[in-house]
mmCIF entry with sequence, helices, sheets and N, C-alpha, C, O atoms, coordinates in Angstrom:
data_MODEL
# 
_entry.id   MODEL 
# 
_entity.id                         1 
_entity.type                       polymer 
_entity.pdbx_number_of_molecules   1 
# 
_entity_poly.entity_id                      1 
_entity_poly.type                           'polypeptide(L)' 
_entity_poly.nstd_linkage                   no 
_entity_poly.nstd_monomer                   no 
_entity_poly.pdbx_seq_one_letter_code       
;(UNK)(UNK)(UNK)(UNK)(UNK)(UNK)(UNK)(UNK)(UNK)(UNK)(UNK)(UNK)(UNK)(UNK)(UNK)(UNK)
(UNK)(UNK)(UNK)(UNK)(UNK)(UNK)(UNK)(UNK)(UNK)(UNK)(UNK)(UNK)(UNK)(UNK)(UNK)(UNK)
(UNK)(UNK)(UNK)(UNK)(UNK)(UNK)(UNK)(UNK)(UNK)(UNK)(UNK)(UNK)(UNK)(UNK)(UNK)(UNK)
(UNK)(UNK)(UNK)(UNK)
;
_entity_poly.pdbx_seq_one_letter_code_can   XXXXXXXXXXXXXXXXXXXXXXXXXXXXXXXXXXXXXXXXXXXXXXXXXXXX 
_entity_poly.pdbx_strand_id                 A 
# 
loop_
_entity_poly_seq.entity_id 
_entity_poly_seq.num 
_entity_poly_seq.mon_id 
_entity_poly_seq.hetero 
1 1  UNK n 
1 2  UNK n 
1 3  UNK n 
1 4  UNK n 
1 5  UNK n 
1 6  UNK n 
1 7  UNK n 
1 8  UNK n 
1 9  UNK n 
1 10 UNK n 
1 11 UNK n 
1 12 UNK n 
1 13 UNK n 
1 14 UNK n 
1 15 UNK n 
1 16 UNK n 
1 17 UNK n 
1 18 UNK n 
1 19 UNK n 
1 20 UNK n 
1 21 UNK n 
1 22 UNK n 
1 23 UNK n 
1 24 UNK n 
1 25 UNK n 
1 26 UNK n 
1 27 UNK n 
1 28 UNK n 
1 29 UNK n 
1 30 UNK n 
1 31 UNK n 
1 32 UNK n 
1 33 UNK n 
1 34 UNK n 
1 35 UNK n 
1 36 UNK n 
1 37 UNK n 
1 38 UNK n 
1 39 UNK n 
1 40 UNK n 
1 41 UNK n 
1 42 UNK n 
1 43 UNK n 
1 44 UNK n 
1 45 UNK n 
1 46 UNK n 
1 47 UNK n 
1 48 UNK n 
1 49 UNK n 
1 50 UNK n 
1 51 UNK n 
1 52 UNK n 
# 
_struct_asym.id          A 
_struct_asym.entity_id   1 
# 
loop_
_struct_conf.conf_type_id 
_struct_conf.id 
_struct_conf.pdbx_PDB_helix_id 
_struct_conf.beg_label_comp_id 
_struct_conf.beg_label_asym_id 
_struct_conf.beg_label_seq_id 
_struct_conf.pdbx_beg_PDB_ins_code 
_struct_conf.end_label_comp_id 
_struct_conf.end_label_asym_id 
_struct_conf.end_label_seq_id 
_struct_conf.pdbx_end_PDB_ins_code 
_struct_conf.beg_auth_comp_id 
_struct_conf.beg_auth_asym_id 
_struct_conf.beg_auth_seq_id 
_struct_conf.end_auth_comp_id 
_struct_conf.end_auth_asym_id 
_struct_conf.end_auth_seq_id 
_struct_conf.pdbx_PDB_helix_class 
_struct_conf.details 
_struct_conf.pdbx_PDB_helix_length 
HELX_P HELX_P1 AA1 UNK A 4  ? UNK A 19 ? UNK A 4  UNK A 19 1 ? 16 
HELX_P HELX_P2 AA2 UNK A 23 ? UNK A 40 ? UNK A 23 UNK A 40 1 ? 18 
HELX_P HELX_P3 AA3 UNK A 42 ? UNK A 49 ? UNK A 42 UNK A 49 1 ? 8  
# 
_struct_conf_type.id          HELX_P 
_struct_conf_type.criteria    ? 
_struct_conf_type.reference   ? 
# 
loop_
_atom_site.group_PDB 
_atom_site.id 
_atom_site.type_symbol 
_atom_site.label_atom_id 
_atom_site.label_alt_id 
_atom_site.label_comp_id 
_atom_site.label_asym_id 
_atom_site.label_entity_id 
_atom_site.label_seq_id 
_atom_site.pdbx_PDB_ins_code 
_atom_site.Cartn_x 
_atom_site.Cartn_y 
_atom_site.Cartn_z 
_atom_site.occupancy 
_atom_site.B_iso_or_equiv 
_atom_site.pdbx_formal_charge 
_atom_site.auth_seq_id 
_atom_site.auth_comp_id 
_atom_site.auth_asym_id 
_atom_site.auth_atom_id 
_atom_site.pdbx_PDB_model_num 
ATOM 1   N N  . UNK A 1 1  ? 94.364  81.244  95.137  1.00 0.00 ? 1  UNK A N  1 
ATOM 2   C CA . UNK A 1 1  ? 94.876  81.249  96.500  1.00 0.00 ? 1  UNK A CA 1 
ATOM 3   C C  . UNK A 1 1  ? 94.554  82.574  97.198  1.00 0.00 ? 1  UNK A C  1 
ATOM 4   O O  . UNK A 1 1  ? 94.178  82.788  98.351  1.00 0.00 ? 1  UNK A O  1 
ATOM 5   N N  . UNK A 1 2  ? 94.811  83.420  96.159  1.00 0.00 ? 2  UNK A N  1 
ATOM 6   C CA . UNK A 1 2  ? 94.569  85.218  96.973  1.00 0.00 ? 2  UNK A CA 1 
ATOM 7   C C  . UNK A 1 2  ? 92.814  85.218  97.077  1.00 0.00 ? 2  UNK A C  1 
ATOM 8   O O  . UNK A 1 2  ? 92.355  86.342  97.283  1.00 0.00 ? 2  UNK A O  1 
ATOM 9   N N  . UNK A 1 3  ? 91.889  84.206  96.970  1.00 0.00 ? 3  UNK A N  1 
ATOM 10  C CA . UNK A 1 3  ? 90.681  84.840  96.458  1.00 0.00 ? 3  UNK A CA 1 
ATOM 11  C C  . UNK A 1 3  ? 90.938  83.690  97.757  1.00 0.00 ? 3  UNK A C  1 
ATOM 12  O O  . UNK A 1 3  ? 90.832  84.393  98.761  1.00 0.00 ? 3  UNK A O  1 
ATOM 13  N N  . UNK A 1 4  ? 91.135  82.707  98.071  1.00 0.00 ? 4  UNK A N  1 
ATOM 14  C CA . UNK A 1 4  ? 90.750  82.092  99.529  1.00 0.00 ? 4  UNK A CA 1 
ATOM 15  C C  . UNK A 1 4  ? 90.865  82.758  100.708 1.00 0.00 ? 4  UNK A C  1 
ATOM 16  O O  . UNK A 1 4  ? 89.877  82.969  101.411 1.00 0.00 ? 4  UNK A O  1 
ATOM 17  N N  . UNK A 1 5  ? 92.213  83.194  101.072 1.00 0.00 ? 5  UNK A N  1 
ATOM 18  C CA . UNK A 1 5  ? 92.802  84.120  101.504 1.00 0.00 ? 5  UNK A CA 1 
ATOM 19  C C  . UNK A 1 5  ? 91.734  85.620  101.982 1.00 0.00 ? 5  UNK A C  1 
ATOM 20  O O  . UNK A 1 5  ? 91.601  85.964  103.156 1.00 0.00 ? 5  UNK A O  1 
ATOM 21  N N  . UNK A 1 6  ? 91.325  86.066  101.254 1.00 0.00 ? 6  UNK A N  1 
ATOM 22  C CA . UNK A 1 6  ? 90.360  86.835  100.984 1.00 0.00 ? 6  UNK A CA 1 
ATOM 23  C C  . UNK A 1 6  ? 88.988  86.459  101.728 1.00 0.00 ? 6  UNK A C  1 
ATOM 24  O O  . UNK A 1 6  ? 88.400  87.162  102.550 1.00 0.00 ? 6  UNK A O  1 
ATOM 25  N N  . UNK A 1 7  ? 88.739  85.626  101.416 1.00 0.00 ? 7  UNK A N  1 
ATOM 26  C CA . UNK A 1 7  ? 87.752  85.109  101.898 1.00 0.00 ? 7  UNK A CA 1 
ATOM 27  C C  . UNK A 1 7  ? 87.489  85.085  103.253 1.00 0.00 ? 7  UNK A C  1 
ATOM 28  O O  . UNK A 1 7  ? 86.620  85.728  103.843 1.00 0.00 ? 7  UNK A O  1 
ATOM 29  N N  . UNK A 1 8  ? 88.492  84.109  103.833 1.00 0.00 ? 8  UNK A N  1 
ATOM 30  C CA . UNK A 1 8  ? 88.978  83.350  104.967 1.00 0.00 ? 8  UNK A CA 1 
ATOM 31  C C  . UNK A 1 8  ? 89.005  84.515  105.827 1.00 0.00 ? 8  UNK A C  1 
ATOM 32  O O  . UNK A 1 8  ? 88.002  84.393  106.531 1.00 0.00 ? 8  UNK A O  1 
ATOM 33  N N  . UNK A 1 9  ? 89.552  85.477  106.121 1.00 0.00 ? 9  UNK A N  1 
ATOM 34  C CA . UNK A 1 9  ? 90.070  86.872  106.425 1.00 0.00 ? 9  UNK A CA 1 
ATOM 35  C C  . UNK A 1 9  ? 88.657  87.436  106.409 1.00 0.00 ? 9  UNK A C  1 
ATOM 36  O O  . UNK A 1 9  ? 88.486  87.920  107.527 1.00 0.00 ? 9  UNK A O  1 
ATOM 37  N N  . UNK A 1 10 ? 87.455  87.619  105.595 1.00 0.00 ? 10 UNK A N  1 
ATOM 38  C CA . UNK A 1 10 ? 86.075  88.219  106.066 1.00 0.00 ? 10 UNK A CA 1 
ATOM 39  C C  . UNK A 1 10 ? 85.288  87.202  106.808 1.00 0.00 ? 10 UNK A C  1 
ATOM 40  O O  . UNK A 1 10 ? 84.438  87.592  107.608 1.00 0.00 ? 10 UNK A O  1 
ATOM 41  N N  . UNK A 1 11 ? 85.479  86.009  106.630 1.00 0.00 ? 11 UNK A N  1 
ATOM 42  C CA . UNK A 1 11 ? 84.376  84.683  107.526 1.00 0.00 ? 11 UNK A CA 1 
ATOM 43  C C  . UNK A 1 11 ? 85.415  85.309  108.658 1.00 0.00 ? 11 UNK A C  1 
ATOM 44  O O  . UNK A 1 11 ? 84.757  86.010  109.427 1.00 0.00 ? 11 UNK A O  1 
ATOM 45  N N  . UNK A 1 12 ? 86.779  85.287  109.005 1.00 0.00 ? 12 UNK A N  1 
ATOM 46  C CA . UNK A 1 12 ? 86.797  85.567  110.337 1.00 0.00 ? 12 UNK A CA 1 
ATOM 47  C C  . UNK A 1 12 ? 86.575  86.552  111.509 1.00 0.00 ? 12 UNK A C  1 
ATOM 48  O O  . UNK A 1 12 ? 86.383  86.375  112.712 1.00 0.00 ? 12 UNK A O  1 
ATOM 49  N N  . UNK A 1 13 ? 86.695  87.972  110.506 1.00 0.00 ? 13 UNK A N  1 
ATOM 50  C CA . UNK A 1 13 ? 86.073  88.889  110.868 1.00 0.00 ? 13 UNK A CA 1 
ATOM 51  C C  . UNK A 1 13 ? 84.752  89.311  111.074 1.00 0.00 ? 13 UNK A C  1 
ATOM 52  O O  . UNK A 1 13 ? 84.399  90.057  111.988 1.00 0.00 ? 13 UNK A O  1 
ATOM 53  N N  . UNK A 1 14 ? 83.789  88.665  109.930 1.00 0.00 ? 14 UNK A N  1 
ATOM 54  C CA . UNK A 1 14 ? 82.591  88.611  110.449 1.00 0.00 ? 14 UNK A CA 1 
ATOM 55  C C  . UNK A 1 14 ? 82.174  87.881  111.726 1.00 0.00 ? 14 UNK A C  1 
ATOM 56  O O  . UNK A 1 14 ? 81.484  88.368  112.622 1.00 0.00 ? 14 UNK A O  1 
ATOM 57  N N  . UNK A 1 15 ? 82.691  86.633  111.689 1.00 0.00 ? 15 UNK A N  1 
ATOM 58  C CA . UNK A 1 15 ? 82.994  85.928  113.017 1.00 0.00 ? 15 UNK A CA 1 
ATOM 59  C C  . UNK A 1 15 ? 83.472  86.814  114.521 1.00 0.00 ? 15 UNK A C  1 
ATOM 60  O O  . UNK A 1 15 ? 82.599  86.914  115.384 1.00 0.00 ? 15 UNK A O  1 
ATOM 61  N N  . UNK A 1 16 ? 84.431  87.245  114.710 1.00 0.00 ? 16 UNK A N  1 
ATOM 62  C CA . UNK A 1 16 ? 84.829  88.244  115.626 1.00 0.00 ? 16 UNK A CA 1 
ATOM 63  C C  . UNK A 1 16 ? 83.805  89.160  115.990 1.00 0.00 ? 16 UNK A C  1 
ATOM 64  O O  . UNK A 1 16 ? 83.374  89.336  117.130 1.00 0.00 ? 16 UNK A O  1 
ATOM 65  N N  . UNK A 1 17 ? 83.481  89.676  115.054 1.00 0.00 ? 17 UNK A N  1 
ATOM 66  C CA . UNK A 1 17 ? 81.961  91.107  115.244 1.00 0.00 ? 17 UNK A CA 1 
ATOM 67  C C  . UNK A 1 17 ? 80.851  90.552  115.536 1.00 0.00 ? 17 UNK A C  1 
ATOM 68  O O  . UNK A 1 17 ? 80.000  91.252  116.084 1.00 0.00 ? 17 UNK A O  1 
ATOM 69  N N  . UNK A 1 18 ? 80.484  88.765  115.170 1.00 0.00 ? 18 UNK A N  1 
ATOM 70  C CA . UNK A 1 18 ? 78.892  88.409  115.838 1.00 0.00 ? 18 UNK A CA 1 
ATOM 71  C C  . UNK A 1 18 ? 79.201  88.139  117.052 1.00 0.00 ? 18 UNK A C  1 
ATOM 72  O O  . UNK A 1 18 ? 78.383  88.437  117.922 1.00 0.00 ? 18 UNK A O  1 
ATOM 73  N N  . UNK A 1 19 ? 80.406  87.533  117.408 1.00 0.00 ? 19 UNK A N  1 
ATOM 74  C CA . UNK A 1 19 ? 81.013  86.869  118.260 1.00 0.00 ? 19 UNK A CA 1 
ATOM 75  C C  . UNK A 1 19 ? 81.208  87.664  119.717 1.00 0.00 ? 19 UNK A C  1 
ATOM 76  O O  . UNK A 1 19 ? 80.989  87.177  120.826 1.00 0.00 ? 19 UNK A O  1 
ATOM 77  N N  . UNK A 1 20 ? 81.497  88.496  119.535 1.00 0.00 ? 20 UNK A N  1 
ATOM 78  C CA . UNK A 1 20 ? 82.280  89.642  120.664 1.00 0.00 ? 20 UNK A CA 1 
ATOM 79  C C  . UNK A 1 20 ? 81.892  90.971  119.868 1.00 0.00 ? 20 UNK A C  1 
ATOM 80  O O  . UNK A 1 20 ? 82.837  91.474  119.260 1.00 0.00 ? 20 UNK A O  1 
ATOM 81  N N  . UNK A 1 21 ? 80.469  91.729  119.752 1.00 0.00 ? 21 UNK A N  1 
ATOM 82  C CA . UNK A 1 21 ? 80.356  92.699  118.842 1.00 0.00 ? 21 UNK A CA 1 
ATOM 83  C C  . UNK A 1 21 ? 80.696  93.940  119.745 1.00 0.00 ? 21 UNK A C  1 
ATOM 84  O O  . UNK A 1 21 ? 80.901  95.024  119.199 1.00 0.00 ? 21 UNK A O  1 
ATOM 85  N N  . UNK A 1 22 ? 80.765  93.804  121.199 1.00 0.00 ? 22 UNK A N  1 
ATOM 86  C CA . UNK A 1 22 ? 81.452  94.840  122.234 1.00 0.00 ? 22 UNK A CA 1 
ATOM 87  C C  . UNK A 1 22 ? 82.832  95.092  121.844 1.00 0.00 ? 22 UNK A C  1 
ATOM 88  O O  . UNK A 1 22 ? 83.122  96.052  121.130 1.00 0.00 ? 22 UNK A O  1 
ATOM 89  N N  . UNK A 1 23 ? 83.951  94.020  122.418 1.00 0.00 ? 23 UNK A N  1 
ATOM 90  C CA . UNK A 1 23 ? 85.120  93.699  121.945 1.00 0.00 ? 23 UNK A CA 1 
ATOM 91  C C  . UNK A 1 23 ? 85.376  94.572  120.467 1.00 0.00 ? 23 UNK A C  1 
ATOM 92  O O  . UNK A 1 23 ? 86.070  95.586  120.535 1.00 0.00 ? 23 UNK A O  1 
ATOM 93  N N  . UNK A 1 24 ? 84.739  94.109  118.991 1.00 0.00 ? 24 UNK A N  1 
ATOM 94  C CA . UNK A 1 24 ? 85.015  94.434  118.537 1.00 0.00 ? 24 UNK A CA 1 
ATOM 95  C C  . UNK A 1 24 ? 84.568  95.965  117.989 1.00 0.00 ? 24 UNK A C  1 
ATOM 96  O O  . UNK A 1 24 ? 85.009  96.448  116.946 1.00 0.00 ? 24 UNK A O  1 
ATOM 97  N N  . UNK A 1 25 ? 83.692  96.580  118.808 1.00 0.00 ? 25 UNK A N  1 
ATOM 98  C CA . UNK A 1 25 ? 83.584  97.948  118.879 1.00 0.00 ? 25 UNK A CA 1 
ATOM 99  C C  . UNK A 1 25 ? 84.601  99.252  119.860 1.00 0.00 ? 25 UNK A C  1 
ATOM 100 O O  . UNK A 1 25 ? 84.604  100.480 119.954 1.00 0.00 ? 25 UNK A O  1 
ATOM 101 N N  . UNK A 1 26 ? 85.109  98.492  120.245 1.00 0.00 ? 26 UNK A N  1 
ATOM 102 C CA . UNK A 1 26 ? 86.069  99.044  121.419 1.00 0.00 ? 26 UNK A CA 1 
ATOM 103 C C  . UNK A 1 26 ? 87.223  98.780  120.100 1.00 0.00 ? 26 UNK A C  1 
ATOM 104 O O  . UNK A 1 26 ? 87.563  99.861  119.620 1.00 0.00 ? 26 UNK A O  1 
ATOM 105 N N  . UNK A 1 27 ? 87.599  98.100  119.717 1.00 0.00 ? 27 UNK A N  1 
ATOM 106 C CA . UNK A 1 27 ? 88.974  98.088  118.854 1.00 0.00 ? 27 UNK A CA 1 
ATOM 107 C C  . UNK A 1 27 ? 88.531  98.894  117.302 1.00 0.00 ? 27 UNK A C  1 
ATOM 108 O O  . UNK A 1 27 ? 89.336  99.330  116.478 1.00 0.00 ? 27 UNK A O  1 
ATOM 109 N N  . UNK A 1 28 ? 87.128  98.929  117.215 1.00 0.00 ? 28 UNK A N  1 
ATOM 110 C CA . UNK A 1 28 ? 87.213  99.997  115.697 1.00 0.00 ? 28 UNK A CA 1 
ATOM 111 C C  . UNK A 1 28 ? 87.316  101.492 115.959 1.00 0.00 ? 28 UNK A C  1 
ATOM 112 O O  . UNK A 1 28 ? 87.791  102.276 115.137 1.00 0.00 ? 28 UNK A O  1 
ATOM 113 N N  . UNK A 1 29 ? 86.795  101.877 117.277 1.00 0.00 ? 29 UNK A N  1 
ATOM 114 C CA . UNK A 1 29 ? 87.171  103.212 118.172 1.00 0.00 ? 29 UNK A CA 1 
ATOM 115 C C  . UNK A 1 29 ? 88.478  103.143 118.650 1.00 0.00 ? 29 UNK A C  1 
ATOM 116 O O  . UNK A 1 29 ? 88.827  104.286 118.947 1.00 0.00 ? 29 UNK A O  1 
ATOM 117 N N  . UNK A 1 30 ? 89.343  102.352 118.859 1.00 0.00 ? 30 UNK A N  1 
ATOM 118 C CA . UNK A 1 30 ? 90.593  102.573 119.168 1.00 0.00 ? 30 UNK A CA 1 
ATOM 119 C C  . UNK A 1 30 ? 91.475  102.971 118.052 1.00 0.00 ? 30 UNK A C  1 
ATOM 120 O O  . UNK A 1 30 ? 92.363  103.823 118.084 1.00 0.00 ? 30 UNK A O  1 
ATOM 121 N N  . UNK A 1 31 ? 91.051  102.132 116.922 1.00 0.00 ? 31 UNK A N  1 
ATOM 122 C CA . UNK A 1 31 ? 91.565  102.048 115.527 1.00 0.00 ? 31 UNK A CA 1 
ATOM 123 C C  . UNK A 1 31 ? 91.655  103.311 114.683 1.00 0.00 ? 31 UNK A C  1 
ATOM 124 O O  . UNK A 1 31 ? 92.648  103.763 114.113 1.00 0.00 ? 31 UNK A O  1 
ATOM 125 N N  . UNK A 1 32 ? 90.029  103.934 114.734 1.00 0.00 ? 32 UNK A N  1 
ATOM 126 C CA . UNK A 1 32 ? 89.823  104.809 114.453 1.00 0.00 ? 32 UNK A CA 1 
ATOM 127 C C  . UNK A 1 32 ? 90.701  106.466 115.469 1.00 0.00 ? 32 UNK A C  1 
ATOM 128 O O  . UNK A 1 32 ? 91.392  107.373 115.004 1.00 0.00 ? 32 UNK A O  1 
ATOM 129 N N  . UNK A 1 33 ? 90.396  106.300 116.417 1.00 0.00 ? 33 UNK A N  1 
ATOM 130 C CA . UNK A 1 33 ? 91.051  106.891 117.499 1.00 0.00 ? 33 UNK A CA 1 
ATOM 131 C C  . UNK A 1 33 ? 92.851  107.631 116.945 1.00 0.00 ? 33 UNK A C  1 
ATOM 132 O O  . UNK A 1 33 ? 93.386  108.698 116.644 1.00 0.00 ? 33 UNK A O  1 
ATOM 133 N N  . UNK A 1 34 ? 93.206  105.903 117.140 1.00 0.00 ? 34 UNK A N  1 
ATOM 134 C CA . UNK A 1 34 ? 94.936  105.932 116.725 1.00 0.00 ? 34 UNK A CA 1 
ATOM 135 C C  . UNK A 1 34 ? 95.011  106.838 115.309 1.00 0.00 ? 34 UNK A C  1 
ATOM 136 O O  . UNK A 1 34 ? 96.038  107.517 115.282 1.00 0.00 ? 34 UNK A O  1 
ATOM 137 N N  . UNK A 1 35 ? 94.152  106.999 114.129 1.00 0.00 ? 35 UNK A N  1 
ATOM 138 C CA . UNK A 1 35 ? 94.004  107.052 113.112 1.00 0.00 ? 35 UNK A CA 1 
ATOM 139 C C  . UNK A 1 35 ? 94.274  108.364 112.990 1.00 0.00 ? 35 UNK A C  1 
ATOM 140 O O  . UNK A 1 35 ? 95.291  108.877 112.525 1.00 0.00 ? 35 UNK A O  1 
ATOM 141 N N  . UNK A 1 36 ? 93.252  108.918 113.459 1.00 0.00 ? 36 UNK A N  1 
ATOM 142 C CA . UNK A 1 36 ? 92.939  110.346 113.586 1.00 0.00 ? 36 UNK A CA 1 
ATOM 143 C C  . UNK A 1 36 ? 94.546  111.134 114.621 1.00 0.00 ? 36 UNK A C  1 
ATOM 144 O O  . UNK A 1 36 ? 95.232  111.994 114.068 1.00 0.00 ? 36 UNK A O  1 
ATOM 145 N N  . UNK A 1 37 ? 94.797  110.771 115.705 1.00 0.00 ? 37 UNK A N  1 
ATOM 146 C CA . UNK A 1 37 ? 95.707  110.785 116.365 1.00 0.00 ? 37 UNK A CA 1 
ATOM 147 C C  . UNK A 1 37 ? 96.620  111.542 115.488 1.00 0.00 ? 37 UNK A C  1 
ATOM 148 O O  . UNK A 1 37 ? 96.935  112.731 115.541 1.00 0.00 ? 37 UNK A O  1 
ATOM 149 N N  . UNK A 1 38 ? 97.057  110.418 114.497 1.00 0.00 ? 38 UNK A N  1 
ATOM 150 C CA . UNK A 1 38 ? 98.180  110.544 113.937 1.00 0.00 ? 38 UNK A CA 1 
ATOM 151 C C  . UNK A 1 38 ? 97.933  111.013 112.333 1.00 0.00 ? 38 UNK A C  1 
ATOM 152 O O  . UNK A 1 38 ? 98.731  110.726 111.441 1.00 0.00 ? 38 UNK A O  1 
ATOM 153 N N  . UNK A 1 39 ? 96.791  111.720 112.135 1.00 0.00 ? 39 UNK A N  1 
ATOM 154 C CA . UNK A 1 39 ? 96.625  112.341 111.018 1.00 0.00 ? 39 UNK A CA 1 
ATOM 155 C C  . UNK A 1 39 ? 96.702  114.046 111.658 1.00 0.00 ? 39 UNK A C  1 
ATOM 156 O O  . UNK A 1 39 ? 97.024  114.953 110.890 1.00 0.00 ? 39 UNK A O  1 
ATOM 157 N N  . UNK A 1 40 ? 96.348  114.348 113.224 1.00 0.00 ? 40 UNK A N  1 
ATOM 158 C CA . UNK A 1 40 ? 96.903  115.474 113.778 1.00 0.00 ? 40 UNK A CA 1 
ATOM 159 C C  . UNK A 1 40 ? 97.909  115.604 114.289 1.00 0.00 ? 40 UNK A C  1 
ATOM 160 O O  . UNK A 1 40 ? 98.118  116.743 114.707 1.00 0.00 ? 40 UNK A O  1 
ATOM 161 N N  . UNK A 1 41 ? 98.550  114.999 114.422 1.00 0.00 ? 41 UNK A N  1 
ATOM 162 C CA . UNK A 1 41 ? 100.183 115.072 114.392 1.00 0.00 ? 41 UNK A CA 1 
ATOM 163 C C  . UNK A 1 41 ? 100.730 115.679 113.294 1.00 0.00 ? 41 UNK A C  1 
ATOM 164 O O  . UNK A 1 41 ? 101.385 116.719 113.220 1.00 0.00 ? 41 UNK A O  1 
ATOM 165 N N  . UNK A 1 42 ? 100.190 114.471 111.976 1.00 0.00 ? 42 UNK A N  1 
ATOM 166 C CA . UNK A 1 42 ? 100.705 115.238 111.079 1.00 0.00 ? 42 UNK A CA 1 
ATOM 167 C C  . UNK A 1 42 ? 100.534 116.341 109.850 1.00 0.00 ? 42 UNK A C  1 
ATOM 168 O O  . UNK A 1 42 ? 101.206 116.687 108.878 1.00 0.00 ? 42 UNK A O  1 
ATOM 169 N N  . UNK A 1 43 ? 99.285  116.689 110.426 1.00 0.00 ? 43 UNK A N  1 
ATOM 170 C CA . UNK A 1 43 ? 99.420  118.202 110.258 1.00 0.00 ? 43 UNK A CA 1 
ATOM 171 C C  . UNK A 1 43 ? 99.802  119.318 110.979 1.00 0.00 ? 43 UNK A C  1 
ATOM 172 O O  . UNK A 1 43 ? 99.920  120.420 110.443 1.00 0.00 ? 43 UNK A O  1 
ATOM 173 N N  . UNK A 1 44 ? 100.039 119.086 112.350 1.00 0.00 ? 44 UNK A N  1 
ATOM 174 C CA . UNK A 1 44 ? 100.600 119.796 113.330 1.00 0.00 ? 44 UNK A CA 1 
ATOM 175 C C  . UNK A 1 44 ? 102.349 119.883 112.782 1.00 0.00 ? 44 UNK A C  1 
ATOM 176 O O  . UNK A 1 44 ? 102.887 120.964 113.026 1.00 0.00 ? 44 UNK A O  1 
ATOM 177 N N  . UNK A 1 45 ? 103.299 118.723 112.012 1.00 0.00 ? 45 UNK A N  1 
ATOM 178 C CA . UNK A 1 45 ? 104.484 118.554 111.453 1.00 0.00 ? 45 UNK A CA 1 
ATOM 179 C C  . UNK A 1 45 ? 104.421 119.593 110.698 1.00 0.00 ? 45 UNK A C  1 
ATOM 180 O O  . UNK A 1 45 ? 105.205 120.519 110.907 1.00 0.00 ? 45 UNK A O  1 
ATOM 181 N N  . UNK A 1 46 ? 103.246 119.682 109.403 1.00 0.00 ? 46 UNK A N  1 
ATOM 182 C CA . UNK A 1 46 ? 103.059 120.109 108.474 1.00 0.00 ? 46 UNK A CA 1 
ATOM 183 C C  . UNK A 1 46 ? 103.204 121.842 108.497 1.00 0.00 ? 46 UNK A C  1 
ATOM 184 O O  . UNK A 1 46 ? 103.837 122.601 107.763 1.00 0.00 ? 46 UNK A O  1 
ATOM 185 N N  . UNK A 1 47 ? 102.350 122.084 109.643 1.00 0.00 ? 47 UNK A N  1 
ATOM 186 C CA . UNK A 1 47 ? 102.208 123.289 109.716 1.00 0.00 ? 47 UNK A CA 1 
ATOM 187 C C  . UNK A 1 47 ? 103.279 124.320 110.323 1.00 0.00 ? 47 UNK A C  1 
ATOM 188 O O  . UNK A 1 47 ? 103.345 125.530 110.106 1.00 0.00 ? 47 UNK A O  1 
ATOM 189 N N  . UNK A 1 48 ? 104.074 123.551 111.114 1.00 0.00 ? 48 UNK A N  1 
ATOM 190 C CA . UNK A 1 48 ? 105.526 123.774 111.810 1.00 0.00 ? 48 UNK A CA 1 
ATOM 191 C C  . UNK A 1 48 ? 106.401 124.211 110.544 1.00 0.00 ? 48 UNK A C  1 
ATOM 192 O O  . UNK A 1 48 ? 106.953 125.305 110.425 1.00 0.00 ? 48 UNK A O  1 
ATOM 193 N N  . UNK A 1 49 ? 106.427 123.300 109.740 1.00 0.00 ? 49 UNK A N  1 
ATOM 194 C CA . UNK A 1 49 ? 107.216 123.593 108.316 1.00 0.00 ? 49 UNK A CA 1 
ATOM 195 C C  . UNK A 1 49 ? 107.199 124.914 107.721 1.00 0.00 ? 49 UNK A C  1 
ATOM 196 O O  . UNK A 1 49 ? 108.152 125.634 107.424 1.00 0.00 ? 49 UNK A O  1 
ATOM 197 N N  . UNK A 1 50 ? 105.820 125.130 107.584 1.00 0.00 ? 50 UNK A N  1 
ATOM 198 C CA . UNK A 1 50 ? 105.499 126.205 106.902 1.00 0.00 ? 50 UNK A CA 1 
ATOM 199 C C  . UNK A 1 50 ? 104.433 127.121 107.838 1.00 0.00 ? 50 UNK A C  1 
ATOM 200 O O  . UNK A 1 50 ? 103.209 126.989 107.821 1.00 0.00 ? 50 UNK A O  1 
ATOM 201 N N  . UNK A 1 51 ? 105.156 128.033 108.616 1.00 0.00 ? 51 UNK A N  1 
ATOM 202 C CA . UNK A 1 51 ? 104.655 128.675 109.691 1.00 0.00 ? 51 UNK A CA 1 
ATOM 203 C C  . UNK A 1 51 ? 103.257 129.526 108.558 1.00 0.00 ? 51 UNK A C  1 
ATOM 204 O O  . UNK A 1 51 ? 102.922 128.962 107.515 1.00 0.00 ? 51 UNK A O  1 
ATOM 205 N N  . UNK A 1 52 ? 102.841 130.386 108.832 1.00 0.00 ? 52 UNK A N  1 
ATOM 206 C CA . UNK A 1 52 ? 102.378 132.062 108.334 1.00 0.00 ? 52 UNK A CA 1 
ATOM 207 C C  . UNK A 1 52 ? 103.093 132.559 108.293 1.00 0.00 ? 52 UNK A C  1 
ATOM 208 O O  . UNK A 1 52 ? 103.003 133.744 107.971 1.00 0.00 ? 52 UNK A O  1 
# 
């Protein structure tokens, strides 16, 4: 069931990216975007903690 599942989930995504390969370049830069975002946040937390 997990190996259909699996499956099903890359045919649709590959689907999405032939489909709309704009669309889905705008949401892996957003994705990526949000990602990063919030990996400088939290080192900005990090560094608050423990001044110099």
């Amino acid at each position: 069931m997990k190996r259909i599942l699996i499956i099903a989930g890359v045919a649709l995504l590959l689907f999405v990216v032939i489909s709309q390969p704009k669309d889905s370049a705008v949401g892996v830069n957003n994705l990526l975007g949000g990602l990063r975002y919030g990996a400088e946040q939290l080192i900005a937390f990090v560094r608050n903690l423990f001044p110099r």
